[in-house]
N, C-alpha and C positions, 0 to 999 in steps of 0.2 A: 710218907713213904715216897722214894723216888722212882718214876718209871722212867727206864731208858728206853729215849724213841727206835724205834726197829728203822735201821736202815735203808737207803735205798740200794736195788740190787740191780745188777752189769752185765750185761748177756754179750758176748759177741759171737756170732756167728759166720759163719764161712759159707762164699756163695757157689756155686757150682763152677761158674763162670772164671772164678777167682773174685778179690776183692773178698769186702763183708760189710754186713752192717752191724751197728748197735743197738740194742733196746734197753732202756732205761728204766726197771719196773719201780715206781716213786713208791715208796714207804706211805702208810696213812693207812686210813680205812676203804675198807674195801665191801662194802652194802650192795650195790646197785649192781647190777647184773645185764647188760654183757658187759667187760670191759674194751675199754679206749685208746686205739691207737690214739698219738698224738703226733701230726709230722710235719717239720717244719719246709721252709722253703728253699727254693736255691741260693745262693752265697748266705748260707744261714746252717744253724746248727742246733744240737740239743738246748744249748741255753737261751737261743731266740725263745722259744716257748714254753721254756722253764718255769714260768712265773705263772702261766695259763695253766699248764698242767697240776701245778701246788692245787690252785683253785679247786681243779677236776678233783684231784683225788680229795682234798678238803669238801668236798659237799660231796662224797660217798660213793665217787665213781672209781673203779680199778682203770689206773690209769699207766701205760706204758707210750713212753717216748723214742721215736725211733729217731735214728740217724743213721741217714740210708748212704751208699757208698760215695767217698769223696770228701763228707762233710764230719768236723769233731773227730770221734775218735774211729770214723768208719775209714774205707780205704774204698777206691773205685778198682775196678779189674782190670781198668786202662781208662789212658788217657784221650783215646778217640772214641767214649762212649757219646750216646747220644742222650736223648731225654726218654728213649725209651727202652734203654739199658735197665734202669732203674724200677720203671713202670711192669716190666714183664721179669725182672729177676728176685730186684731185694722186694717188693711188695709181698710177693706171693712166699715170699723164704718169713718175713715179719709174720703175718697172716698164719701161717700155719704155725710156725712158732707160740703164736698167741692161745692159738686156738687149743694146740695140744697140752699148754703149760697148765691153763684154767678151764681145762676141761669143755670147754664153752662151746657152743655151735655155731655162735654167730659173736663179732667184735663189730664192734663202731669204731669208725674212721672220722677222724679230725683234720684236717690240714692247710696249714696255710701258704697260701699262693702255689709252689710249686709242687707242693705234698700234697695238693689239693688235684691236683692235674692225675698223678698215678695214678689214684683209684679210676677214675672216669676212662683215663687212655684202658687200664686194665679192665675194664665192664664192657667198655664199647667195642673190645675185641673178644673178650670171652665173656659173653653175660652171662653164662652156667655158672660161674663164680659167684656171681651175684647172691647168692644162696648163703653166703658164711660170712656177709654184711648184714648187721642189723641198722645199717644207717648210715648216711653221709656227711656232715658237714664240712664247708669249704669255703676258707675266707680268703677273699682277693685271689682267687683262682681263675685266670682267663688265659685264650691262647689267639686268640684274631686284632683285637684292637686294641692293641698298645703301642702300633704308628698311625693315629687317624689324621693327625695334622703335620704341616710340615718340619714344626719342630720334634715331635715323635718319633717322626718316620726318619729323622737324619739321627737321631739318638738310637734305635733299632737299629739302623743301617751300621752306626758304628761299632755299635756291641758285635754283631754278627762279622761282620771285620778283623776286629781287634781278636773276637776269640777266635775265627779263622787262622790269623796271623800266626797269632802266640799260641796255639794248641788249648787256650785254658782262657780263665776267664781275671782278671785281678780283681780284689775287692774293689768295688768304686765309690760307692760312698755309704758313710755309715747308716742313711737312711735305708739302703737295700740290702743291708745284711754284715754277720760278723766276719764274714773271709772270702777265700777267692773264690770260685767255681772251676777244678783242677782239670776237666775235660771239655768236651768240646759241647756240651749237654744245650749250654745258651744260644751257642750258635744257631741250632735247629728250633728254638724257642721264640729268635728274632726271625727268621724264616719265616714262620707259621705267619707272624705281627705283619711282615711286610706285605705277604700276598693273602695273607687276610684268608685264609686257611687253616685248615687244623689237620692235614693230612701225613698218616707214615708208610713206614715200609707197607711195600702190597699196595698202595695208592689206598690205602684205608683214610675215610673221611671221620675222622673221630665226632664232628659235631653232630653229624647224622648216626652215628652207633649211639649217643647219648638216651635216644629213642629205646633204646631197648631197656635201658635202666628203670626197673619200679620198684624201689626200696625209697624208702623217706631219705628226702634230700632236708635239707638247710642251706642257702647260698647265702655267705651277706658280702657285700661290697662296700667300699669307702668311698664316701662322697668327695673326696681330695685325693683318691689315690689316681695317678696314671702310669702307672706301672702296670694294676689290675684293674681300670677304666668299670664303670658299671656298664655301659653298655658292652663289655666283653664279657664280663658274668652274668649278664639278663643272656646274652645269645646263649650260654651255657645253659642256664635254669631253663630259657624255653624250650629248648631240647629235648630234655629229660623226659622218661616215657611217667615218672612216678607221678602219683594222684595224690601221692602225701609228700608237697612240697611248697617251701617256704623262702623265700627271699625277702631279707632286710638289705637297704640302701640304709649304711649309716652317717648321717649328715644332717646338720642344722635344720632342714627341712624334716624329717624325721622325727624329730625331738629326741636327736641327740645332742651333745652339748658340742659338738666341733664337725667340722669336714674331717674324718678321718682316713691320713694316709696309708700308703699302705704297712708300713713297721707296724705304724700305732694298732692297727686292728689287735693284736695282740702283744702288744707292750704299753707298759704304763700305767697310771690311775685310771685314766677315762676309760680303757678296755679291761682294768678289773672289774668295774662300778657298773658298765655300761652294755659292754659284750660277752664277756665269761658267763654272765648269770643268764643271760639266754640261752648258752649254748648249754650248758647245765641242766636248766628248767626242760629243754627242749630233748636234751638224751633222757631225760630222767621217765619224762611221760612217754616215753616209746621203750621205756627200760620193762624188765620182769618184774621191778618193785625192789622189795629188800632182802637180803639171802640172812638168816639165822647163823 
């Protein structure tokens, strides 16, 4: 007897602001209880972490992918958003979406690099939100040192430039992602890198709100990334107010099988074989168990 596999289903929403995003609810089983945002990073889209989420929802997690405005098939509100356009509009529009669609009280949050940043910019300014996370993880997410040296820092300096310049960002190279970045979002990203800050609107110190966060974190960083440097995700992990939290450095010293850059955290053999199944094992014992 043949069974036809069930679909994956397309959500697009409209944000107050204008623009939208997308959610991507992956077809599979659906066991483990909360379900999972999954959000990828900047010049990147739903299919960067396409292959991570199969996984997720393949070992029993409800797994939805978002693609917050700008990026695939989402739209930005305008072209002179910042990075925290995103953090304070589509998060909280995904979030509730989630929450209301599967009943649930609380979602886990997945993301990579840039998708890793919202949740934290959004906690470290309203930690009463904090309440309808059951979890963080965050790979290659950092906002201070990705100019430590002077090859860095002239690479930073020309990003924030260029996207000055041009309004937007051009894809650069396929190791950072599949398209451009269509507003001004990096600019304020290279910002933060150069003066080695993490501050926004309101003169808010986001590395210092990070303190307020106590939901189970996960950080892991790539031992070859410098794009998301580990010493920019240890300043992040150290931050954190949570007492249930875990950083992996993944690199040859670790016993893992490479220095992983930052794409490869979630692309590839070595990041099905190597990082997926942590992050899995790691939602799963903080999950409710199995739903009937």
């Amino acid at each position: 007897m043949n069974v036809t596999a069930m679909p994956d289903t397309h959500h697009t929403l409209p944000l107050e602001k204008g623009g939208q995003i997308r959610l991507i609810h992956l077809a599979g089983s659906r066991r483990i209880s909360p379900p999972v945002i999954l959000a990828h990073g900047t010049l990147s889209n739903g299919g960067t972490v396409r292959s991570f989420g199969d996984f997720l929802s393949g070992n029993g997690h409800d797994t939805w992918i978002l693609e917050w405005g700008g990026h695939g098939s989402a739209t930005a509100p305008g072209s002179r958003q910042n990075f925290e356009a995103p953090a304070f509009d589509d998060l909280p529009r995904a979030l509730a979406f989630v929450r209301e669609t599967t009943a649930a009280s609380q979602v886990f949050w997945v993301g990579h690099s840039g998708g890793g940043l919202l949740p934290l910019m959004h906690m470290a300014r309203h930690p009463e939100t904090q309440a309808g996370f059951a979890g963080l993880v965050t790979l290659g997410a950092q906002a201070t040192c990705a100019a430590l040296t002077p090859k860095h820092r002239f690479r930073a300096l020309g990003l924030y430039l260029l996207t000055q310049v041009m309004g937007r960002t051009p894809r650069l190279t396929e190791a950072m992602g599949d398209e451009g970045e269509p507003t001004m979002l990096l600019a304020q990203w290279a910002w933060w890198n150069l003066r080695g800050q993490w501050r926004g609107r309101g003169k808010i110190d986001y590395l210092a709100g990070l303190g307020q966060i106590k939901i189970p974190c996960l950080t892991l960083a790539g031992t070859g990334d410098d794009i998301a440097p580990v010493e920019g995700c240890q300043a992040i992990f150290d931050a954190l107010g949570s007492q249930d939290k875990t950083m992996i450095a993944c690199g040859n010293c670790h016993g893992f099988s490479k220095d992983f850059s930052h794409g490869a955290l979630v692309r590839g053999t070595a990041a099905e074989t190597q990082i997926f199944p942590k992050i899995a094992d790691w939602l799963a014992k903080r999950s409710n168990g199995t739903q009937k």
